[in-house]
PDB file of N, CA, C and O in Angstrom:
ATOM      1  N   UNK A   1      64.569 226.611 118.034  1.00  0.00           N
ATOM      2  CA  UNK A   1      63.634 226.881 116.971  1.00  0.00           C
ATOM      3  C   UNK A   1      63.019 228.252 117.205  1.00  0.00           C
ATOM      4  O   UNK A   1      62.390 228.508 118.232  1.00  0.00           O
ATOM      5  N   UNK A   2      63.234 229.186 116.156  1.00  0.00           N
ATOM      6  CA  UNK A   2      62.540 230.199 116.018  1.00  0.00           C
ATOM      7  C   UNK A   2      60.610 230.305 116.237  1.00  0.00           C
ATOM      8  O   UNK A   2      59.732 229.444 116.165  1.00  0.00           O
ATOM      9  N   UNK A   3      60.600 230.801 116.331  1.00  0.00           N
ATOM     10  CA  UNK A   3      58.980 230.937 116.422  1.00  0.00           C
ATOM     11  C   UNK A   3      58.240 231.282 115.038  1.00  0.00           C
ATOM     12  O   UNK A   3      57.113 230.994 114.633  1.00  0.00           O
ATOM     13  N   UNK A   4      59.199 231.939 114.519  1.00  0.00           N
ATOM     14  CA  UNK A   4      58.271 231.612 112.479  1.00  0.00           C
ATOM     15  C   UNK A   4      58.716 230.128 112.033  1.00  0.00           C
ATOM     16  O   UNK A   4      58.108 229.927 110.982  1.00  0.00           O
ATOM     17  N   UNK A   5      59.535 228.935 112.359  1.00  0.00           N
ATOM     18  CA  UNK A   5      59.525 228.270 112.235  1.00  0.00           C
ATOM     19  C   UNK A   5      58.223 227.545 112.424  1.00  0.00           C
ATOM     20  O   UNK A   5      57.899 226.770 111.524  1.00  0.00           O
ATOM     21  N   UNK A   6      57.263 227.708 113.680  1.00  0.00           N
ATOM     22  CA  UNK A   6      56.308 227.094 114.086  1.00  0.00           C
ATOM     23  C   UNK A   6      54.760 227.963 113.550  1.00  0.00           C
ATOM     24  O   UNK A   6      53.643 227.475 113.378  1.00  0.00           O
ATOM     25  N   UNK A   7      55.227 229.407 113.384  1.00  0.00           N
ATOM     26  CA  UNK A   7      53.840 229.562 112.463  1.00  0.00           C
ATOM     27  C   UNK A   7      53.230 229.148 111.266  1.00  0.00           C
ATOM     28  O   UNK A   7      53.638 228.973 110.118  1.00  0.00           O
ATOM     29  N   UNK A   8      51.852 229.008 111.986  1.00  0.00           N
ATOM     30  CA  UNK A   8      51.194 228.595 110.423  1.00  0.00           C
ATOM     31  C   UNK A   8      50.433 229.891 109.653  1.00  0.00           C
ATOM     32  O   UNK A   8      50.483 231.005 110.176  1.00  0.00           O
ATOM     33  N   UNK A   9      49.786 229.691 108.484  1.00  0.00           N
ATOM     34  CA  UNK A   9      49.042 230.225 108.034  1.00  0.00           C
ATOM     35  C   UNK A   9      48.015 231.196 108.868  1.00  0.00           C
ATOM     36  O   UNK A   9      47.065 230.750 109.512  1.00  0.00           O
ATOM     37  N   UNK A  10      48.282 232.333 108.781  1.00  0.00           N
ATOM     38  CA  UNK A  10      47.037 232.973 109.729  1.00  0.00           C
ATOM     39  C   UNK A  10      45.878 233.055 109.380  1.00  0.00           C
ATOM     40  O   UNK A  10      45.907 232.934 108.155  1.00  0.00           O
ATOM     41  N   UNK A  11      44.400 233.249 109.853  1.00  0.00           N
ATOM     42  CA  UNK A  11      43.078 233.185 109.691  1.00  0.00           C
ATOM     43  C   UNK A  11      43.129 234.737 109.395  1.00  0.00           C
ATOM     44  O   UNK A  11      43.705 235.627 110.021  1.00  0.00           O
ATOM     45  N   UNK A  12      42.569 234.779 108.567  1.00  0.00           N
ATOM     46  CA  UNK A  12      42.258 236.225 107.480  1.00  0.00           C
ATOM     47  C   UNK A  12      41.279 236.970 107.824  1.00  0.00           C
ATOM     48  O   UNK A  12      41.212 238.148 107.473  1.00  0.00           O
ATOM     49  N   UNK A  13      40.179 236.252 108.728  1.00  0.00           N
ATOM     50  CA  UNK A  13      38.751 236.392 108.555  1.00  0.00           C
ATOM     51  C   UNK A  13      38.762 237.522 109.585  1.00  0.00           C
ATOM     52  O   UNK A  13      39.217 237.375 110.720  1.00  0.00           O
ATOM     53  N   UNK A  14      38.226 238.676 109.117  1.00  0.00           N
ATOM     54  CA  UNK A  14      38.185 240.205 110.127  1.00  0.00           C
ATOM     55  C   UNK A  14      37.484 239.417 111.230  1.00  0.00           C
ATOM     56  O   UNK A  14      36.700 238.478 111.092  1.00  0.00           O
ATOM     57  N   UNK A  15      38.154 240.285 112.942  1.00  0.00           N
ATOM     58  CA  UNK A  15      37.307 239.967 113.917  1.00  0.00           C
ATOM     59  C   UNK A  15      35.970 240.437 113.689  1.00  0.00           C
ATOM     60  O   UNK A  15      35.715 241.012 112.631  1.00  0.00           O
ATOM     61  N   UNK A  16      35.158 240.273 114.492  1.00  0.00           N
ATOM     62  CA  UNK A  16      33.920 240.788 114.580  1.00  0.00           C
ATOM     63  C   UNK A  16      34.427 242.286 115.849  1.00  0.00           C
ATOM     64  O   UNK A  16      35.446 242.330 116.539  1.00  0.00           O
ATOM     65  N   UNK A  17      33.554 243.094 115.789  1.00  0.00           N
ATOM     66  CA  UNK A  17      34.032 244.004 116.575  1.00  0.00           C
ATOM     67  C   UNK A  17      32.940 245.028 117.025  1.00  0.00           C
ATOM     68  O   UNK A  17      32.146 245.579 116.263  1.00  0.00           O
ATOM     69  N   UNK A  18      33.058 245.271 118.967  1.00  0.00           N
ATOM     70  CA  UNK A  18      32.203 245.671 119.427  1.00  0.00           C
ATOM     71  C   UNK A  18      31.622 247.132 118.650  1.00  0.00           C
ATOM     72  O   UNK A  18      31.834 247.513 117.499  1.00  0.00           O
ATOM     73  N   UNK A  19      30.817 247.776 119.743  1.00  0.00           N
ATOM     74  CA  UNK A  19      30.363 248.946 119.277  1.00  0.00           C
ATOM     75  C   UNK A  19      31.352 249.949 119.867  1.00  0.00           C
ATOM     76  O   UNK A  19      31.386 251.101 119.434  1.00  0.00           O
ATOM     77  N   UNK A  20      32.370 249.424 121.108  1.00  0.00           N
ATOM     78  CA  UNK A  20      33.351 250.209 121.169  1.00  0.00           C
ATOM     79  C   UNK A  20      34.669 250.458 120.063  1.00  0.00           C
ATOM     80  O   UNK A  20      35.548 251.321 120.063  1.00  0.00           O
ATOM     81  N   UNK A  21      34.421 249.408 119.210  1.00  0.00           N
ATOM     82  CA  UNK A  21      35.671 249.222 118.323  1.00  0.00           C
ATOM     83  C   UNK A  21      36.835 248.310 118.678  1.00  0.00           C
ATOM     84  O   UNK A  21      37.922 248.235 118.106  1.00  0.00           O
ATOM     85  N   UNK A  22      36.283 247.459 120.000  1.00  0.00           N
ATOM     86  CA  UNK A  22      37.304 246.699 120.367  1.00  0.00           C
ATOM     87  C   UNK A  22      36.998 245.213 119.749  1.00  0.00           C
ATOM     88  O   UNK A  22      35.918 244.643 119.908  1.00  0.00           O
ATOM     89  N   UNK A  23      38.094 244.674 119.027  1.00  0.00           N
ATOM     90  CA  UNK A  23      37.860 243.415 118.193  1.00  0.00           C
ATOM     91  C   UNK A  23      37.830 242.389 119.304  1.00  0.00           C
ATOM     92  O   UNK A  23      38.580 242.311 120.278  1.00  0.00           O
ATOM     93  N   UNK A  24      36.707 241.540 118.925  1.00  0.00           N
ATOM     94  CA  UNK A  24      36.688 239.845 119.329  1.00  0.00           C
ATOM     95  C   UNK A  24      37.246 238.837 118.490  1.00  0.00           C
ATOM     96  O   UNK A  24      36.836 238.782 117.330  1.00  0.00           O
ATOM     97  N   UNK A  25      38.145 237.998 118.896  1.00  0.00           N
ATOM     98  CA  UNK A  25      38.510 236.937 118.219  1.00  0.00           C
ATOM     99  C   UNK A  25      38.082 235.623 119.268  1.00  0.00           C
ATOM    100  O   UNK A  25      37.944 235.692 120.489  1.00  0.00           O
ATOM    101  N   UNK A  26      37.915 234.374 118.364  1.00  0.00           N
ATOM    102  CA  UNK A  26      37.177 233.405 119.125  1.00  0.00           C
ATOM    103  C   UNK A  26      38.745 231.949 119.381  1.00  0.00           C
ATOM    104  O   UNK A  26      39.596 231.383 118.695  1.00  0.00           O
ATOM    105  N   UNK A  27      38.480 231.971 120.161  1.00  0.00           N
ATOM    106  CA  UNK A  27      39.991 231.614 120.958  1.00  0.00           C
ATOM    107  C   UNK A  27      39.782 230.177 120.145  1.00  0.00           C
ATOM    108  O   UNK A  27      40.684 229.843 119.376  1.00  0.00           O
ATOM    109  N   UNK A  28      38.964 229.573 120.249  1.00  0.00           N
ATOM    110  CA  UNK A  28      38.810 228.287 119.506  1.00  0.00           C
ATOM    111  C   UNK A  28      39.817 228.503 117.662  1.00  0.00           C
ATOM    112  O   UNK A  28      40.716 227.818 117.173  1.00  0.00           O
ATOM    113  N   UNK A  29      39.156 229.646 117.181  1.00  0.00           N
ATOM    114  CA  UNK A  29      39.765 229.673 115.736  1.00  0.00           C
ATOM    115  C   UNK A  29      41.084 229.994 115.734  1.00  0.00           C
ATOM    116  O   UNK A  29      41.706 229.775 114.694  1.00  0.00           O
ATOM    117  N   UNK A  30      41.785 230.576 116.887  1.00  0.00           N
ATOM    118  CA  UNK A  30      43.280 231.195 116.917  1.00  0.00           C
ATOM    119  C   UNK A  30      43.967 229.966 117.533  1.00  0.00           C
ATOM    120  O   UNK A  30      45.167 229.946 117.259  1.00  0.00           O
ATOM    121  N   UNK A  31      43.471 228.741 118.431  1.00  0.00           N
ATOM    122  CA  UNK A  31      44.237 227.651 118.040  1.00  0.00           C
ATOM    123  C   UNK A  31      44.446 226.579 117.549  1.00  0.00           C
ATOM    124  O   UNK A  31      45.338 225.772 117.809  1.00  0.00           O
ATOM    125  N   UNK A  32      43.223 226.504 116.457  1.00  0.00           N
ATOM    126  CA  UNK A  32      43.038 225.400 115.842  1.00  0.00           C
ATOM    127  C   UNK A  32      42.980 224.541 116.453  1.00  0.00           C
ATOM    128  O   UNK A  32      42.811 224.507 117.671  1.00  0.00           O
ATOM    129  N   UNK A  33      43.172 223.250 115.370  1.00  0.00           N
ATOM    130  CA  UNK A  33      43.315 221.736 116.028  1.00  0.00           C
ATOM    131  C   UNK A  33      44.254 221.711 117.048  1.00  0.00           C
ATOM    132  O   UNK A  33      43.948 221.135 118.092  1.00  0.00           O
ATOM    133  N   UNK A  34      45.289 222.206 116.939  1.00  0.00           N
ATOM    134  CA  UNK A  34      46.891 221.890 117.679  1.00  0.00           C
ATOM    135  C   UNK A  34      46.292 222.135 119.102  1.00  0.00           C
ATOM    136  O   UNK A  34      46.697 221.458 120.047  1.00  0.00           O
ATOM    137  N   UNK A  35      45.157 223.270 119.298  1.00  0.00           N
ATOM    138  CA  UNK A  35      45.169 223.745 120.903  1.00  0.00           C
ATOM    139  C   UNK A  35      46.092 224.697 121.401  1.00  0.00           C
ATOM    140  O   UNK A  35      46.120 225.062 122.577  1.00  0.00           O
ATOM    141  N   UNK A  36      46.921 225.138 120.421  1.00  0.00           N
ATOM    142  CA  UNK A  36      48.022 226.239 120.676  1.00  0.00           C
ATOM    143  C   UNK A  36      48.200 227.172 120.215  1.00  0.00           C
ATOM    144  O   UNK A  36      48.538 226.874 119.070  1.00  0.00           O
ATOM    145  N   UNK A  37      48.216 228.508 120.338  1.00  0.00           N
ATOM    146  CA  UNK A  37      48.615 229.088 119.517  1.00  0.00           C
ATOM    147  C   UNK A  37      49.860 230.513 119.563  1.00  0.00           C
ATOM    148  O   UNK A  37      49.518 231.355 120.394  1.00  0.00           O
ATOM    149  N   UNK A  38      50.949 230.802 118.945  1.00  0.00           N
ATOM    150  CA  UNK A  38      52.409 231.141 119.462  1.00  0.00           C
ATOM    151  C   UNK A  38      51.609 232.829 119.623  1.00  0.00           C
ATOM    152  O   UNK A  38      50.547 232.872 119.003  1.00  0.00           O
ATOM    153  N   UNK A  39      51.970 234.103 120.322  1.00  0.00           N
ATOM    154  CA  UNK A  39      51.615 234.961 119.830  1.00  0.00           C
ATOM    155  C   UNK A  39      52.920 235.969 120.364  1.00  0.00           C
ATOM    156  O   UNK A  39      53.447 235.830 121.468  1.00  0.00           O
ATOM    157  N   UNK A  40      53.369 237.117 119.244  1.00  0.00           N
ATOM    158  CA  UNK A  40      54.937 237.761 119.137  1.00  0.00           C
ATOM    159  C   UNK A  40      54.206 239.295 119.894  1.00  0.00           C
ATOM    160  O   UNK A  40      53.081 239.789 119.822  1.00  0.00           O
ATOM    161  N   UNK A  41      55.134 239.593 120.420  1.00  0.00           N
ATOM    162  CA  UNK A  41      54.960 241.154 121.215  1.00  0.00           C
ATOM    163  C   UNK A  41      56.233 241.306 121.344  1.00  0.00           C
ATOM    164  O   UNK A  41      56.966 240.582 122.018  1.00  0.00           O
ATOM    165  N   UNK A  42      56.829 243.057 120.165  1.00  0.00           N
ATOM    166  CA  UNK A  42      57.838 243.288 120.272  1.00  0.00           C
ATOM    167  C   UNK A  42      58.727 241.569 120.136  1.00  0.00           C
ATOM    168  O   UNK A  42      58.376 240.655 119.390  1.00  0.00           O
ATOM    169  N   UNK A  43      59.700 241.561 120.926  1.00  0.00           N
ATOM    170  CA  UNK A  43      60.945 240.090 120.699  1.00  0.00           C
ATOM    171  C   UNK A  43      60.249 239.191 121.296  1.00  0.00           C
ATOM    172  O   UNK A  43      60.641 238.101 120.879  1.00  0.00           O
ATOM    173  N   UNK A  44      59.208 239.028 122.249  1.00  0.00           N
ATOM    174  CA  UNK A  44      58.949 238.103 123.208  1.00  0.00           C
ATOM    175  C   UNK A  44      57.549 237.244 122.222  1.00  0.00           C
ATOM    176  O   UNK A  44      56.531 237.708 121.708  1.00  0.00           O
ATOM    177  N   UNK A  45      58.023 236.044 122.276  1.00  0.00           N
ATOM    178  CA  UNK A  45      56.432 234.957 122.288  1.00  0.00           C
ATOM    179  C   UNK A  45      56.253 234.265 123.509  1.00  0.00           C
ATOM    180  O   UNK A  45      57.108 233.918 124.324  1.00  0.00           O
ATOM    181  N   UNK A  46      54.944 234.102 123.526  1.00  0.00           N
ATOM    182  CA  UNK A  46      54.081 233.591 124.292  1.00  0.00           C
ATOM    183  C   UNK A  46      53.203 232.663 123.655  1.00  0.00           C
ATOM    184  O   UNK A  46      52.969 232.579 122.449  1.00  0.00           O
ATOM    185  N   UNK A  47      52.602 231.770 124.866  1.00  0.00           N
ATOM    186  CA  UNK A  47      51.853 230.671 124.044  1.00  0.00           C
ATOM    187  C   UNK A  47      50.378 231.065 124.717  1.00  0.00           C
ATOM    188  O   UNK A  47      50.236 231.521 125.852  1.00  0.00           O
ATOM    189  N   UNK A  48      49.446 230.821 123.882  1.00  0.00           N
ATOM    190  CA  UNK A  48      48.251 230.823 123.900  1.00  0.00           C
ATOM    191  C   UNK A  48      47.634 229.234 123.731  1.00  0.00           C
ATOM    192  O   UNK A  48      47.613 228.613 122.668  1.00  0.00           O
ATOM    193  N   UNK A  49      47.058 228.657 125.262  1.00  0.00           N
ATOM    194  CA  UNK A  49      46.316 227.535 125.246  1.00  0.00           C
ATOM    195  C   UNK A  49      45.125 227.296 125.625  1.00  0.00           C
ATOM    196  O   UNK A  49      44.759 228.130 126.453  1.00  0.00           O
ATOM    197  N   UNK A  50      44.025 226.192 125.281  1.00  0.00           N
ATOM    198  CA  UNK A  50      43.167 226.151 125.934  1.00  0.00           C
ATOM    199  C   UNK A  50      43.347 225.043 126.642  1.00  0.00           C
ATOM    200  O   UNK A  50      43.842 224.058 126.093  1.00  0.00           O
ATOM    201  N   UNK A  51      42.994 225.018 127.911  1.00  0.00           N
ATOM    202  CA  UNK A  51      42.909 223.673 129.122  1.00  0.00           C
ATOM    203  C   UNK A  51      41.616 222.878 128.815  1.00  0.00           C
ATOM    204  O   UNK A  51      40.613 223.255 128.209  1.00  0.00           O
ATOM    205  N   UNK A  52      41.814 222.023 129.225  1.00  0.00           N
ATOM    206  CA  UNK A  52      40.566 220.396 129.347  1.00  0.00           C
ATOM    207  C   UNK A  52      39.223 221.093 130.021  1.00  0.00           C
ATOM    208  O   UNK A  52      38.039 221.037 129.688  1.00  0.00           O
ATOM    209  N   UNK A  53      39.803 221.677 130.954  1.00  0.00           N
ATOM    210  CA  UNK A  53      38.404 222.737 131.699  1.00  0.00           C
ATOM    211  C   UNK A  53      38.091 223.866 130.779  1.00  0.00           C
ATOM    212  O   UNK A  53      37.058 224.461 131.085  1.00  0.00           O
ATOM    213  N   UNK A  54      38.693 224.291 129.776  1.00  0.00           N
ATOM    214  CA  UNK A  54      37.702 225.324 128.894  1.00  0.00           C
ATOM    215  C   UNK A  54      37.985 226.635 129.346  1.00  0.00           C
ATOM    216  O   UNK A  54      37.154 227.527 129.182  1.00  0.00           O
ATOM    217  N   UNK A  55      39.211 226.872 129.969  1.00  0.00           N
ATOM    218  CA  UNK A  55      40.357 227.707 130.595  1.00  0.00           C
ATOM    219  C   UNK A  55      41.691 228.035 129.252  1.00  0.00           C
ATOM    220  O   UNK A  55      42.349 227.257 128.562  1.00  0.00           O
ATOM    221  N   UNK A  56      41.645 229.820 129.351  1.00  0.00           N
ATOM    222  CA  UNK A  56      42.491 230.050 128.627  1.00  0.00           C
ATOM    223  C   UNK A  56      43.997 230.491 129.492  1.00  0.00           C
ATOM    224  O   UNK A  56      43.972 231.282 130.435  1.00  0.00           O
ATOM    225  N   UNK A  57      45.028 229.960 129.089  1.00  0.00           N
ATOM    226  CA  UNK A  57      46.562 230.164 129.392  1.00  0.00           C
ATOM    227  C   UNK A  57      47.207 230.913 128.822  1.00  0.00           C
ATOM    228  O   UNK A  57      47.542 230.461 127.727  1.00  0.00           O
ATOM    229  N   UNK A  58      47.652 232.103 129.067  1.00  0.00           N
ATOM    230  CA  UNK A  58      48.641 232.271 128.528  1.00  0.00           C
ATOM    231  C   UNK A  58      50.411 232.985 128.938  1.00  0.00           C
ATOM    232  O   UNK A  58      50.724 234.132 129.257  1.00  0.00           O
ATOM    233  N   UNK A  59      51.189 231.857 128.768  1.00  0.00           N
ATOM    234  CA  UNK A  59      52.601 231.474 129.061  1.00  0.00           C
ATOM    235  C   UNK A  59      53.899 232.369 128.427  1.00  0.00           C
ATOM    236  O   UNK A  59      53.812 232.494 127.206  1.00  0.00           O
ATOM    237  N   UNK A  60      54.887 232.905 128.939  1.00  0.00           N
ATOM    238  CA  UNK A  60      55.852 233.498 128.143  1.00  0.00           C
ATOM    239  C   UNK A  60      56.999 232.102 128.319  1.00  0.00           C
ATOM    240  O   UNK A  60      58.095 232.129 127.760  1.00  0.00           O
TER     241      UNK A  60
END
């Protein structure tokens, strides 16, 4: 399975963003319910999770 197979709908909503110009996104909204979320660089995905401890993962 491809990995656009498994994307959903993306969240639209502009990050909020420092005074350096570097954007915050809130890890809770990038994986929804599922707890997962796929993310593409160049050919490679990776998974983005959150753990039971409130620990972020992220896996190629």
């Amino acid at each position: 399975m491809t990995y656009q197979a498994r994307m959903t709908e993306p969240d639209r909503t502009p990050p909020v963003t420092r005074p350096t110009g570097t954007p915050i996104y809130d890890a809770q909204r990038l994986v929804g319910t599922q707890g997962t979320a796929t993310i593409v660089l160049d050919d490679k995905t990776y998974t983005l999770r959150i753990t039971r401890a409130g620990k972020l993962i992220l896996t190629k």
